[in-house]
C-alpha positions as CSV (number, residue, x, y, z in Angstrom):
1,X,8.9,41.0,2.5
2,X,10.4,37.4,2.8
3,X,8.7,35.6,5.9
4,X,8.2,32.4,7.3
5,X,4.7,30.5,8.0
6,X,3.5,27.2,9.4
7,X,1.9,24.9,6.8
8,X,0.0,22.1,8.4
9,X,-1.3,18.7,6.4
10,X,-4.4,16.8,7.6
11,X,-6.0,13.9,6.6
12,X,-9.5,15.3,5.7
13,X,-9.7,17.8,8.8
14,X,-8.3,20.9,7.0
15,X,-11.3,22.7,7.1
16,X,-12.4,22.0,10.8
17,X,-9.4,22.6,11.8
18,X,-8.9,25.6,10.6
19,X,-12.6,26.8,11.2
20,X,-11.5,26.4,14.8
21,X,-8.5,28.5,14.3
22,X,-10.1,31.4,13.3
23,X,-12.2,31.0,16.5
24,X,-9.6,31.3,18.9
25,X,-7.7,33.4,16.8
26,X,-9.8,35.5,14.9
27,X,-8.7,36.6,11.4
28,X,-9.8,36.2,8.0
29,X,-10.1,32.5,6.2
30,X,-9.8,31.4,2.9
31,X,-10.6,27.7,2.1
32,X,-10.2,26.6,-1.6
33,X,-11.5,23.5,-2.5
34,X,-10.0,20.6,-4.5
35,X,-13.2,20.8,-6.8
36,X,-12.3,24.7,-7.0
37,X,-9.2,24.2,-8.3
38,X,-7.8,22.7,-11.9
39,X,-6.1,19.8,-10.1
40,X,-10.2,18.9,-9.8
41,X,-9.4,16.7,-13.5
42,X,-6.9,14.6,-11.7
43,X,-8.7,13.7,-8.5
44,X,-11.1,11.1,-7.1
45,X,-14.2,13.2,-6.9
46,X,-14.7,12.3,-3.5
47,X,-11.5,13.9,-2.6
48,X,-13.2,17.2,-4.3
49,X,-14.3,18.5,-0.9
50,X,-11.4,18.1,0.5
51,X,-9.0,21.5,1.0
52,X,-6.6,22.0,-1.8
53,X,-5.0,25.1,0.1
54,X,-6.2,27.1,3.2
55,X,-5.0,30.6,4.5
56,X,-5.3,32.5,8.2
57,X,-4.6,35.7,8.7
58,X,-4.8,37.5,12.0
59,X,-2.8,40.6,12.4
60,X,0.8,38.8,11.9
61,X,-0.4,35.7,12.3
62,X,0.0,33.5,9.0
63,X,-1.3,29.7,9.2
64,X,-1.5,27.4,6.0
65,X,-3.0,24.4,5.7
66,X,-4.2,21.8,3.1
67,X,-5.7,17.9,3.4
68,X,-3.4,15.5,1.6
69,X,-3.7,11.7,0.7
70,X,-3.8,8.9,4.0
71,X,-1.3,7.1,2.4
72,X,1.0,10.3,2.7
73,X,-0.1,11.5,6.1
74,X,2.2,10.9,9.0
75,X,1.9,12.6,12.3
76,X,5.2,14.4,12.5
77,X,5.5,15.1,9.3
78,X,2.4,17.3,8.6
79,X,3.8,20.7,9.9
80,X,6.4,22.2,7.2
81,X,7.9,25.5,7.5
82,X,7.1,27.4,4.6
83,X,9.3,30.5,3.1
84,X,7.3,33.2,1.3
85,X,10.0,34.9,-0.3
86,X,10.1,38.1,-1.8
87,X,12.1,37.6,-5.7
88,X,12.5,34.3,-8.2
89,X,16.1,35.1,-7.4
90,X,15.8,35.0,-3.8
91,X,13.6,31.8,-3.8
92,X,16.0,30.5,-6.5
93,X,18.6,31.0,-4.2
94,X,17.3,29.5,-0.7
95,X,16.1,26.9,-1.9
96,X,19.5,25.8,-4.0
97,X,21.2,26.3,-0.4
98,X,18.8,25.3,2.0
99,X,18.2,21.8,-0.1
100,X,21.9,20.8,-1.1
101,X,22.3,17.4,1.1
102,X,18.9,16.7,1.4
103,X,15.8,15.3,-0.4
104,X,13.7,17.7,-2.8
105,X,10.4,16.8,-3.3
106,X,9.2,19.3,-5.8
107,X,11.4,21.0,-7.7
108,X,11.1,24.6,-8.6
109,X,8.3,25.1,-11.2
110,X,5.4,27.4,-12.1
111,X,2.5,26.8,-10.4
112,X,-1.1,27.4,-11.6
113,X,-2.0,29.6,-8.9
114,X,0.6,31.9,-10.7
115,X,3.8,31.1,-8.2
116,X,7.0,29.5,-8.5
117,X,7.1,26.7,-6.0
118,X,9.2,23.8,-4.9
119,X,9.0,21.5,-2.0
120,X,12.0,19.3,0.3
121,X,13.4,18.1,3.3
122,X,16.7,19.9,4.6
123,X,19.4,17.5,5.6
124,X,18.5,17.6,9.2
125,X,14.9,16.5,8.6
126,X,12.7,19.8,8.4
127,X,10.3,19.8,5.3
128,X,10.1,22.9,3.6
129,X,7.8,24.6,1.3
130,X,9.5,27.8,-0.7
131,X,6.8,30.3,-2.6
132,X,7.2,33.1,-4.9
133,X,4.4,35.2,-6.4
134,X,4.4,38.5,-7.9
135,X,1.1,39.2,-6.3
């Protein structure tokens, strides 16, 4: 099923944040951290407690989340919509239309995690995150 989620950034707050989301909210967390991870090889190791990728889920609630660099943080620009979609073909295919006059990021690749996964902003501003996993 192709679906939409919020994925928030935060500059070393990921996991408190989130912690306190699955209070109000309930749900179930999952926090992986940047020392979990292979990207652990190509990062300070004091950024190795930091949150490589977070997941809430509460009934059809879906919140993402993740800590990324200060030098990339902006308030405003640390919510992204992302698209969980539900073939290569269809991701393939959103993100060619959904990126054409605007700035991509990340272009579609492989992913460790097993996806194929590509990042930009739409012409009108909106970032945008597009996932595909067979799993």
């Amino acid at each position: 099923m192709t679906q939409i989620n919020a994925y928030i950034n935060f500059n070393g707050q990921c996991r408190e944040a989130m912690r306190f989301y699955q209070q109000c909210l309930g749900g179930e967390l999952n926090l992986q951290k940047i020392s979990e991870s292979p990207m652990a090889a190509q990062m300070p190791s004091e950024k190795g407690g930091e949150i490589l990728h977070g997941t809430l889920i509460s009934n059809a609630i879906v919140i993402m989340a993740s800590d990324i660099s200060a030098a990339l943080f902006v308030k405003g620009n640390n919510v992204n919509l992302c698209l969980q979609c539900s073939s290569k073909q269809e991701l393939e295919n959103f993100f060619e239309s959904l990126s054409a006059a605007g700035h991509i990021s990340t272009p579609l690749h492989q992913t460790f995690w097993g996806a194929t996964y590509g990042e930009f902003t739409d012409r009108f501003g909106i970032n945008w995150i597009l996932n595909y996993s067979k799993n």
